[in-house]
C-alpha positions as a printed NumPy array, in Angstrom:
array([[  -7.323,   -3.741,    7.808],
       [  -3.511,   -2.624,    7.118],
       [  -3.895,   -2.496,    3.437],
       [  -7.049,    0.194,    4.36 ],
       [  -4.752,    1.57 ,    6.564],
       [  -1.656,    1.775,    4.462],
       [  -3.777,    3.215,    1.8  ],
       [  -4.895,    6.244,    3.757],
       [  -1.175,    6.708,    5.   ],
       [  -0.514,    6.613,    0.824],
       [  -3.116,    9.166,    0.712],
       [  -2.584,   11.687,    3.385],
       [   0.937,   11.558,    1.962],
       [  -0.397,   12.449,   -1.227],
       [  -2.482,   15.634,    0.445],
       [   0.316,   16.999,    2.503],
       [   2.437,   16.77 ,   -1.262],
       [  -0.258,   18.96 ,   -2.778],
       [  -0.29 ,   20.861,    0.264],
       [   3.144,   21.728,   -0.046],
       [   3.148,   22.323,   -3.67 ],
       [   0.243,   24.897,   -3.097],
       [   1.772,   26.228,   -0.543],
       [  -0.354,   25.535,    2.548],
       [   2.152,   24.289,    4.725],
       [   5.907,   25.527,    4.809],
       [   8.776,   22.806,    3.639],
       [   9.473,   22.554,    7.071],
       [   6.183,   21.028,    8.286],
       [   6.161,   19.161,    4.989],
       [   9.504,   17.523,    5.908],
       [   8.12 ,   16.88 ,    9.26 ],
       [   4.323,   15.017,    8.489],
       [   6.326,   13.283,    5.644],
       [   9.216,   11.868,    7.798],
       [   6.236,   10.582,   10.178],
       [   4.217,    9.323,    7.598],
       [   7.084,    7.299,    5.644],
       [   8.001,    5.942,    9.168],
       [   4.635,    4.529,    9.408],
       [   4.789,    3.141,    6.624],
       [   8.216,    1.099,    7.53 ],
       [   6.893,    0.262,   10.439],
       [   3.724,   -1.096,    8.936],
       [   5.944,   -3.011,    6.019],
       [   8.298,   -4.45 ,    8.419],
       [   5.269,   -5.886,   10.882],
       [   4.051,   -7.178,    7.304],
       [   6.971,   -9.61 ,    6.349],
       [   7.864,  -10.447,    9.777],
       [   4.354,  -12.125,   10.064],
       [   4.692,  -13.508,    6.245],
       [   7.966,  -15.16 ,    7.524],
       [   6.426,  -16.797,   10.385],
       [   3.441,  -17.997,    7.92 ],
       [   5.869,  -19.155,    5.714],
       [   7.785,  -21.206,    8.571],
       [   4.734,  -22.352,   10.267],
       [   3.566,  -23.992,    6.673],
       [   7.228,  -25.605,    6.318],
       [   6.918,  -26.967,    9.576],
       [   3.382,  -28.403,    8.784],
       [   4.566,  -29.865,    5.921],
       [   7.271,  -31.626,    7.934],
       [   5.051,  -32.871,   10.536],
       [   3.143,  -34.568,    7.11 ],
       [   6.166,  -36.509,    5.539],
       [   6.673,  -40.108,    7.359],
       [  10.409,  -41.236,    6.517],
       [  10.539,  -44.188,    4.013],
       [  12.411,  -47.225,    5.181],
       [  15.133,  -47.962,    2.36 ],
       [  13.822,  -50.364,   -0.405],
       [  16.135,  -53.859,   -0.569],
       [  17.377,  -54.471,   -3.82 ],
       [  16.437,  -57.964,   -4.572],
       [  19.133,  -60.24 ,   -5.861],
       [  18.436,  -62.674,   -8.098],
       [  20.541,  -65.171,   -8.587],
       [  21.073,  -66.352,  -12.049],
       [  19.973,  -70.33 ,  -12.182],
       [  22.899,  -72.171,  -13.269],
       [  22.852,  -73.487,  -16.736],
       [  22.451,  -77.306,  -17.571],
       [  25.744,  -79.061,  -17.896],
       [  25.23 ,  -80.641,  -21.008],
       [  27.689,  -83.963,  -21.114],
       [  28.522,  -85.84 ,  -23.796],
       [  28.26 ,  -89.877,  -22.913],
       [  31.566,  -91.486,  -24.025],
       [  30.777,  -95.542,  -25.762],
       [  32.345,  -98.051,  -23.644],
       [  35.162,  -99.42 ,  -24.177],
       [  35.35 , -102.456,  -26.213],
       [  31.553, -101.843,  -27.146],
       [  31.007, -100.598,  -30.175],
       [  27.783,  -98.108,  -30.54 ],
       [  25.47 , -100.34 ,  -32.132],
       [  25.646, -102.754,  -29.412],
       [  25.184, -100.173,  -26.925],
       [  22.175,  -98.977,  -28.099],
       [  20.852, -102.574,  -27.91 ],
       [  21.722, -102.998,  -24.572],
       [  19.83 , -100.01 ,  -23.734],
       [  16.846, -100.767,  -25.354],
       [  16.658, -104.025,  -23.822],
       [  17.623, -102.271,  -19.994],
       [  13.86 , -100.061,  -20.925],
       [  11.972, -102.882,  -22.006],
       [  12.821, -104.806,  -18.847],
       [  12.715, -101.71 ,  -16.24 ],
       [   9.786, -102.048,  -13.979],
       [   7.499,  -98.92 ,  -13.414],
       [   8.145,  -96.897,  -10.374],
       [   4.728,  -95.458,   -8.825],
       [   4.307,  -91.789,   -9.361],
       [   3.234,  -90.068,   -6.806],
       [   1.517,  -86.621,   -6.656],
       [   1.379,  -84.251,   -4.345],
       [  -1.66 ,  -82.404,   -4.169],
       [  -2.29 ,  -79.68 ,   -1.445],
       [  -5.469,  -80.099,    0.273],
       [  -8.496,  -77.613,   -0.574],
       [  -8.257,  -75.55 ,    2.543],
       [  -4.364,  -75.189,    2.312],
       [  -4.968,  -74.079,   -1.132],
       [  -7.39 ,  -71.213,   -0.165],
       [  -5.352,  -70.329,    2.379],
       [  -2.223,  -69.333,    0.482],
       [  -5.178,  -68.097,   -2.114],
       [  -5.923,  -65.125,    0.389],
       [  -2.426,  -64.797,    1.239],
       [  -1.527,  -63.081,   -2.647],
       [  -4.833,  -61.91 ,   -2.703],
       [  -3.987,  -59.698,    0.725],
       [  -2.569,  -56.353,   -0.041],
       [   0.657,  -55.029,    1.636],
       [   0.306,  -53.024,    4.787],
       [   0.676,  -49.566,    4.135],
       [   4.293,  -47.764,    5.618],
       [   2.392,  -45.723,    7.791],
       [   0.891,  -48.305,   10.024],
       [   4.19 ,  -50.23 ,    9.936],
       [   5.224,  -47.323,   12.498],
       [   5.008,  -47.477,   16.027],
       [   2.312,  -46.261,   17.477],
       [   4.289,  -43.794,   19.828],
       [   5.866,  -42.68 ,   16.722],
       [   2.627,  -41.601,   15.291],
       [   1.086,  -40.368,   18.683],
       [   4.437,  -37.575,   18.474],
       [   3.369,  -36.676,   15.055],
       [  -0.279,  -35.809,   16.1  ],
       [   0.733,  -33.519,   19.14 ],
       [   3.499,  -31.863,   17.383],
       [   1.066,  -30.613,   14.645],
       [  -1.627,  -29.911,   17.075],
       [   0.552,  -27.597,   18.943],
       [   1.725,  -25.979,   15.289],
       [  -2.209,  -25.413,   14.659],
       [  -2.607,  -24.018,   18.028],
       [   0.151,  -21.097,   17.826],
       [  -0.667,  -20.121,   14.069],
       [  -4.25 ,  -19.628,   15.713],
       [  -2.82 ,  -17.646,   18.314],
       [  -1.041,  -15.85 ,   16.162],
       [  -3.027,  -15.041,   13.745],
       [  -5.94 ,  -13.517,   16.481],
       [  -3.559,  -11.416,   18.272],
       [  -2.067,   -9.379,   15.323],
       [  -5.244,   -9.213,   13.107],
       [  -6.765,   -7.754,   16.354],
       [ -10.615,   -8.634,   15.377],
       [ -12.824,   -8.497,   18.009],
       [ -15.371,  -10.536,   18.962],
       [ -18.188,   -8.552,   17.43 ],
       [ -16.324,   -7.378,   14.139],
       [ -15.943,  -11.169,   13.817],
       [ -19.773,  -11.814,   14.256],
       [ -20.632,   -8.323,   11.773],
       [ -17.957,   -9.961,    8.907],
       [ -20.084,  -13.474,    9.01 ],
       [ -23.541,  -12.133,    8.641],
       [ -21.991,   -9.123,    6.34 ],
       [ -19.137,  -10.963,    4.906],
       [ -16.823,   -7.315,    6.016],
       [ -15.396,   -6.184,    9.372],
       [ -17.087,   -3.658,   10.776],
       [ -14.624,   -1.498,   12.929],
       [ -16.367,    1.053,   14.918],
       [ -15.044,    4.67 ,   14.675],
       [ -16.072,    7.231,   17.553],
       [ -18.17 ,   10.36 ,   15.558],
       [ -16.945,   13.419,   16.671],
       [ -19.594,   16.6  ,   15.884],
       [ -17.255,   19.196,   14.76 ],
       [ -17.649,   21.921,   11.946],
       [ -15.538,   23.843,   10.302],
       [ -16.48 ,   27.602,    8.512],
       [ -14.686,   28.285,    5.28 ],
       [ -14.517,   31.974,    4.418],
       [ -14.702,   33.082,    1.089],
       [ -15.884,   35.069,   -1.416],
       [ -16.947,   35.287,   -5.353],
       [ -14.594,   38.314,   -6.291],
       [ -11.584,   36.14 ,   -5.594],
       [ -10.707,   34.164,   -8.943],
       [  -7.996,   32.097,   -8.2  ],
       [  -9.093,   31.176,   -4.556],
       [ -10.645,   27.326,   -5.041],
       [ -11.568,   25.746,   -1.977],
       [ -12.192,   22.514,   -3.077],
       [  -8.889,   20.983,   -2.776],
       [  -7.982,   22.105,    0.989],
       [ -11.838,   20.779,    1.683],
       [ -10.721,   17.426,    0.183],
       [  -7.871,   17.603,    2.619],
       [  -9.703,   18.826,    5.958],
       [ -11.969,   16.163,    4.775],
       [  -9.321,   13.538,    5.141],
       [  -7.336,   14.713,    8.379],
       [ -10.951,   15.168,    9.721],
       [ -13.153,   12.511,    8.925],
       [ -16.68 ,   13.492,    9.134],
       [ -16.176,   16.919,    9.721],
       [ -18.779,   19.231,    8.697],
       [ -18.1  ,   22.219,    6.68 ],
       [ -20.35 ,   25.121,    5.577],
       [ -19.523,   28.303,    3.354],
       [ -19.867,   31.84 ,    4.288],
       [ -19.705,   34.896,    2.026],
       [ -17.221,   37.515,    3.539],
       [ -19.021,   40.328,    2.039],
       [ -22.674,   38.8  ,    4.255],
       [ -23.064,   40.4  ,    7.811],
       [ -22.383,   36.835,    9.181],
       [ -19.014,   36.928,    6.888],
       [ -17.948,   40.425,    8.349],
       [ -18.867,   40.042,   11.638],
       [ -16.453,   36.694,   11.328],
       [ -13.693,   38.601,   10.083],
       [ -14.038,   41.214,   12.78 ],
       [ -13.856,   38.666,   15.305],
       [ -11.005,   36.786,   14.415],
       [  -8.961,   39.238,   12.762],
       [  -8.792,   38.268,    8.946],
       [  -6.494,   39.254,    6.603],
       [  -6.86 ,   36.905,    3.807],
       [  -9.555,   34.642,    2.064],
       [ -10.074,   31.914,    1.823],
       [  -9.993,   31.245,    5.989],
       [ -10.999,   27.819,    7.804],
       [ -12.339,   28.347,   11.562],
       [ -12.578,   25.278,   13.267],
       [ -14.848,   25.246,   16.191],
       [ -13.165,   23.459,   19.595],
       [ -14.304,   20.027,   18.535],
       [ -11.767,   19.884,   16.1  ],
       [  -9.022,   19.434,   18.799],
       [ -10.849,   16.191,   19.589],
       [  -9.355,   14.729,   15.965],
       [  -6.061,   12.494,   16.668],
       [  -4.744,   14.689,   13.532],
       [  -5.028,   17.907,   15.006],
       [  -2.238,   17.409,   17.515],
       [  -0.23 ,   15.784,   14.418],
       [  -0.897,   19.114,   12.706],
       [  -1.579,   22.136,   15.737],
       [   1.451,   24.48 ,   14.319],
       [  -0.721,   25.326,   11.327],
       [  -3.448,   26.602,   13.856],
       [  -3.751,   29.916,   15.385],
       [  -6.4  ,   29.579,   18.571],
       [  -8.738,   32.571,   19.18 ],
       [ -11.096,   32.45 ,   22.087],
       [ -12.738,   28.553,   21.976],
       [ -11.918,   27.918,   17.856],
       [  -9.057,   27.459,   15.72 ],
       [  -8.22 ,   29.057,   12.509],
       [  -5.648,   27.986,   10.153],
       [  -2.605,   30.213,    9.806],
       [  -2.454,   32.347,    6.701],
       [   0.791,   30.394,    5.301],
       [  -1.256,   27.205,    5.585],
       [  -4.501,   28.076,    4.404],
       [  -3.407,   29.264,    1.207],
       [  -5.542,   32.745,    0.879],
       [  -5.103,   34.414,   -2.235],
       [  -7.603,   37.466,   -1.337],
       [  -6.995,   40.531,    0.464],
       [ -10.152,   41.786,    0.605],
       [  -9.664,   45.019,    3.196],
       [  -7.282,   46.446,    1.332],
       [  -8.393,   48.838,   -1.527],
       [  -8.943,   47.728,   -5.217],
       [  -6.411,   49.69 ,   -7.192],
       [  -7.515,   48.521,  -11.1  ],
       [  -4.572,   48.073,  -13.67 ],
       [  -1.068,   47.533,  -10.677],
       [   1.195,   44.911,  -10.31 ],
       [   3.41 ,   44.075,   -7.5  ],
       [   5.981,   41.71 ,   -7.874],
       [   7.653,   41.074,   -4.337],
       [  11.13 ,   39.283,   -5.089],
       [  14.458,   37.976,   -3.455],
       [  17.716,   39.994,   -4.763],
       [  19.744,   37.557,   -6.553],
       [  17.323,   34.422,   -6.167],
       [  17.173,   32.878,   -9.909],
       [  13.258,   32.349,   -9.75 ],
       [  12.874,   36.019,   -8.906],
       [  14.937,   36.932,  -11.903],
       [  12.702,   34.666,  -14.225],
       [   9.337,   35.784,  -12.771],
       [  10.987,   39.659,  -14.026],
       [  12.201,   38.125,  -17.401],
       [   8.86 ,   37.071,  -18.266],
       [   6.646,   39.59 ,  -16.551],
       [   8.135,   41.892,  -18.496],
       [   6.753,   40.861,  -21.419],
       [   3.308,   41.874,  -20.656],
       [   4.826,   45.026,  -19.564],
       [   6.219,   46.351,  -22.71 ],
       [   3.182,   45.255,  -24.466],
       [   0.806,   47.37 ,  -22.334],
       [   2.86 ,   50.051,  -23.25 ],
       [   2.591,   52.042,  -19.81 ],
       [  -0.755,   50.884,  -19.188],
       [  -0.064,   48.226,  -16.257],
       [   1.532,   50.1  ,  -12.854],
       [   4.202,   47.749,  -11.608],
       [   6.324,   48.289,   -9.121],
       [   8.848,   45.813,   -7.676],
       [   9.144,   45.229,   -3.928],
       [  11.861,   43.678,   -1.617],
       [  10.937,   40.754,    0.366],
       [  12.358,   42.17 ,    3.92 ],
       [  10.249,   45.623,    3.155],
       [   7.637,   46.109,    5.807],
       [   4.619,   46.126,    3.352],
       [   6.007,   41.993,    2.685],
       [   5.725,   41.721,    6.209],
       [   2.415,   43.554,    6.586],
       [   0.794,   41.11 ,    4.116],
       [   2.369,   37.886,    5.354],
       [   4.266,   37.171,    2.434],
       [   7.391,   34.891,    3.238],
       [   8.484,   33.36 ,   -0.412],
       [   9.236,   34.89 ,   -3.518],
       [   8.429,   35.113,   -6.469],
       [   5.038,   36.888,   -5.77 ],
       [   2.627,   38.728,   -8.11 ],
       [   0.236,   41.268,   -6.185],
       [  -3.276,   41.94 ,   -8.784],
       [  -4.712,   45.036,   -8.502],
       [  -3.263,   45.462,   -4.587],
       [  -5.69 ,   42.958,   -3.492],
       [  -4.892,   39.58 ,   -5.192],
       [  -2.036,   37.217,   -4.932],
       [  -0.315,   34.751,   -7.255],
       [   2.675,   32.573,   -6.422],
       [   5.458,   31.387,   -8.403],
       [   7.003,   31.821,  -11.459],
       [   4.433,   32.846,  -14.559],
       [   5.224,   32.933,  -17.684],
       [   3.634,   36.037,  -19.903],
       [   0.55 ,   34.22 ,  -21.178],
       [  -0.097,   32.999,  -17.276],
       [   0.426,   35.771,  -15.87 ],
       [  -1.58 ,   38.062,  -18.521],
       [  -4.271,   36.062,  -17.969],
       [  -4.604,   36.492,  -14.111],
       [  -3.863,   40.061,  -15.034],
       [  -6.785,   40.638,  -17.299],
       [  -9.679,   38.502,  -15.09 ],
       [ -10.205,   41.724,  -13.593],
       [  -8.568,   44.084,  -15.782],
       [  -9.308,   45.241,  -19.212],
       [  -6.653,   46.439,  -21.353],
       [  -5.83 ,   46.199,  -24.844],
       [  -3.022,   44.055,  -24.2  ],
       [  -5.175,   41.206,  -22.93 ],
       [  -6.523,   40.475,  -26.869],
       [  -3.041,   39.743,  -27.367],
       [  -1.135,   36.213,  -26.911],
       [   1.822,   36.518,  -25.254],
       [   4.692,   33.712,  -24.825],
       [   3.398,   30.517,  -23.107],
       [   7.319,   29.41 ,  -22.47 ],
       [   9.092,   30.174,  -18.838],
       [  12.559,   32.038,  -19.712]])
């Protein structure tokens, strides 16, 4: 469960860094959701090897609980048999050795026999001390006391009894997920459905305004949401617009369900609420189309910070496909504090303005940027290719 967690936390991250990058959300929320999210994240890591440390001592102590000390092996000492003191009989004095020896001989011959006697163990002592060898040592472990071994028992009975406890109260399973995972072999961890939809409006004269990627995001921050398309330039499009005062497709209404989602109060600056729905704010939702302003064919606004090094590049290499129009492309520069900036929402800079209607952010270089140009234009300069390389 907190490696499927983890790995959503891994991927909302991911989503709020595209967000960013596209400009949906300002640096400042970014900063914000990401400083949450990373904390989760610790938070979740540090719960992690706490409990890996106290799995890790529980196991030592286990295997303590196993080992039985050893009593101390005697070294047995030998001792060495003494050696045979070999003597060397001295002849008697006055004897010489010949008649010793006869003397001797003569001492056998006339020795009487002393009765040998034998003795043999009786049968039953015999297999007695038989069964004795045959018997194998008792083991160290029942040479312990029996209170001894009785202290053992309980001590890893209670070690099995808190690593159960344990283990139940942080994996938080139920009952019934427990029941689901052994007919199913999975927990099954029931989410509450919440019916909510959301409307995206949009429309087909708008080249550069792909929805997909904020859908995969309102996807994730709202599971199971459902959301459904609408044409700006139907009646049910227009009549949307009029009612929530649109400036800029694509837009996301969210009906009132959406406030339901624990996300939405993670995320509520980005939303602007009209009557019982929510719409996301036009610096979030990254609109690239204003379609009630007029189509002007052939201009090009470039709205710009005075002094800000990206604004000088985006000139640099806009100019480009300015000299090789050769008059044909009206562009006019704008200030970013002038009231038409303000009138249109725009807050960073660089920023291209198509035809007085369509807008494209960042730096371009003169291929890029001829390219947007000519998707609704048609000039001669658009058969041309034109550096690829920002300046």
């Amino acid at each position: 469960m907190e490696e499927n967690e983890r790995e959503k936390l891994e991927q909302e991250l991911m989503f709020l860094k595209e967000s960013f990058d596209s400009e949906v959300i300002s640096k400042e929320e970014y900063d914000k959701a990401k400083e949450r999210i990373e904390r989760k994240i610790k938070s979740m890591d540090k719960k992690f090897n706490n409990r890996k440390k106290d799995k890790t001592e529980s196991i030592e102590s286990l295997q303590k609980a196993k080992e039985i000390p050893k009593e101390p092996e005697k070294a047995e000492e030998k001792e060495a048999a003494p050696e045979p003191e070999i003597r060397e009989e001295q002849p008697k004095e006055g004897i010489s050795p010949a008649v010793e020896t006869e003397e001797k001989a003569e001492e056998t011959e006339n020795a009487v026999e002393s009765p040998i006697i034998l003795n043999i163990p009786k049968k039953e002592e015999v297999m007695l001390e038989d069964a004795r060898k045959e018997e194998p040592p008792m083991p160290v472990a029942a040479q312990t006391s029996s209170s001894k071994g009785g202290r053992w028992i309980w001590i890893l009975l209670i070690v099995l009894v808190i690593g159960g406890v344990y283990y139940f109260y942080f994996t938080g399973i139920s009952s019934k997920a427990m029941a689901e995972q052994g007919k199913a072999g999975t927990v099954v961890v029931e989410v509450p459905k919440i019916d909510s939809k959301v409307i995206v409006v949009g429309g087909d004269s708008c080249f550069n305004c792909d929805t997909s990627r904020m859908k995969d995001i309102i996807s994730a921050w709202f599971p199971g949401i459902k959301i459904e398309d609408v044409s700006y330039e139907s009646d049910e499009g227009g009549a949307l617009a009029d009612e929530f005062g649109l400036r800029i497709l694509p837009a996301y209404i969210f009906d009132a369900n959406a406030a339901k989602f624990p996300k939405f109060y993670e995320m509520e600056q980005i939303f602007e609420k009209t009557s019982d729905s929510y719409v996301l704010k036009d610096d979030a939702s990254g609109g690239k189309l204003y379609f009630a302003r007029e189509n002007i064919p052939n201009k090009l606004g470039l709205f710009v910070i005075a002094g800000q090094a990206n604004s000088d590049r985006a000139l640099k290499n806009a100019q480009e496909l300015i000299d090789k129009a050769n008059g044909q492309v009206d562009f006019n520069i704008v200030e970013i504090k002038n009231d038409l900036a303000k009138e249109l929402g725009i807050k960073n800079a660089p920023t291209f303005i198509i035809n007085n209607r369509i807008k494209v952010s960042g730096v371009q270089s003169a291929e890029a940027l001829k390219e947007s140009f000519c998707k609704i234009n048609s000039l001669e300069v658009c058969n041309e290719t034109l550096s690829a390389k920002l300046i």
